[in-house]
C-alpha positions in Angstrom: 96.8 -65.8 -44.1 94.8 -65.8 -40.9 97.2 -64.4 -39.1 98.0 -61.6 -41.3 94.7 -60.3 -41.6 94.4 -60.6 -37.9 97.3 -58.1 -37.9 96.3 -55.9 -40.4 93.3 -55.2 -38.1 94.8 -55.1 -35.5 97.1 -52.4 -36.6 94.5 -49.9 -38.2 92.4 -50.5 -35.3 95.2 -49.2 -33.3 95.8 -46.5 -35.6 92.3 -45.1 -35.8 92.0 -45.0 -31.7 95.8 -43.6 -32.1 94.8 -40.8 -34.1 91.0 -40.1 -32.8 92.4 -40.2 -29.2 95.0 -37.6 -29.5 93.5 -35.5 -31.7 89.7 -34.9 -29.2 93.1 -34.8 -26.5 94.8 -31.9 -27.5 91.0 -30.5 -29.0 89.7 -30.3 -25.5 92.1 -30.8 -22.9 95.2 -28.5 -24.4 93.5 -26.0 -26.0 94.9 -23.2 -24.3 98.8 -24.7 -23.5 100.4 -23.0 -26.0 102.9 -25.4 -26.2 101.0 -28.0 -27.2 100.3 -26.0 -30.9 104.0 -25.5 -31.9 105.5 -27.0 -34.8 107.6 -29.6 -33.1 104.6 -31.0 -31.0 103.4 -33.6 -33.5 106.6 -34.8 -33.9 107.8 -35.6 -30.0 104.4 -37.5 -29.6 104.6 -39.5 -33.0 107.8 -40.3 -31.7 107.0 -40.8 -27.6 104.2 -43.3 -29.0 106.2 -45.0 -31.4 108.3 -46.1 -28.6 105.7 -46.9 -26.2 104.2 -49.3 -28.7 107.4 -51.0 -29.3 107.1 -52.4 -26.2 103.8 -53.7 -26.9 104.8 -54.8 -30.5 107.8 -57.3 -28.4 105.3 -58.7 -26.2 102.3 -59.7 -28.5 103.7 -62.1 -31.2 101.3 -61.2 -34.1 101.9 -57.8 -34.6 105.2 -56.5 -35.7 107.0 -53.3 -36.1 104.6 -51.4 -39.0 101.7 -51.5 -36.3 104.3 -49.7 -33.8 104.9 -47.2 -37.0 101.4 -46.9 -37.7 100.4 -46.0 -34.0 103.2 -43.4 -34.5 101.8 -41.5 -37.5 98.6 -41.7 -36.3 99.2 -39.9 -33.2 101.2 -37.4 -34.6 98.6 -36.7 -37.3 95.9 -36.6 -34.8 97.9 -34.1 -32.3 98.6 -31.9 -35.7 94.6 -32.2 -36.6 93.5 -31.4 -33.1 95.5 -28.6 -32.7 94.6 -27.3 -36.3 90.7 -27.5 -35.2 91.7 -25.2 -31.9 93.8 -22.5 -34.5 90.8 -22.5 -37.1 88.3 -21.9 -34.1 86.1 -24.8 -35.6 85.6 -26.2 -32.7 82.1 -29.2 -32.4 80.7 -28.0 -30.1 81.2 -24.2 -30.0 78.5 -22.5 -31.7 76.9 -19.1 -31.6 73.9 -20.6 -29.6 70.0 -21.3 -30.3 
């Protein structure tokens, strides 16, 4: 029971630095690659982290393949949401000043 909790947060702690990560990423560092905000962009990371973190997932004994699917999603989501926040304009830290 341990064990499985243990994984649990391990897995949405993974998924929550997964998805914050690559969204402030693509937010402030590929804002202007237009590459980075096509459709298919989401989809190549999700993938591209899914299989870096199967790696992980066969070395560390306590966390199996969801976590690796998890990470996945996450990143994808977040590369989707940062690149939705650069289309919108809605940007943190860009305001009209004093």
């Amino acid at each position: 029971m341990i064990f499985g909790t243990i994984a649990f947060l391990i897995a949405a702690v993974a998924s929550i630095f997964g998805y914050s990560a690559t969204k402030k990423f693509v937010r402030d560092r590929l804002r202007f690659v237009e590459g980075a905000h096509k459709i298919t962009t989401p989809i190549i990371a999700g993938i591209g982290a899914y299989l870096i973190a199967l790696i992980a997932v066969g070395l560390l004994p306590i966390v199996g393949i969801g976590t690796a699917i998890a990470f996945g999603v996450s990143v994808a989501l977040g590369a989707a949401a940062g690149s939705r926040e650069v289309k919108s304009g809605n940007l943190p830290y860009l305001s009209s000043g004093s």
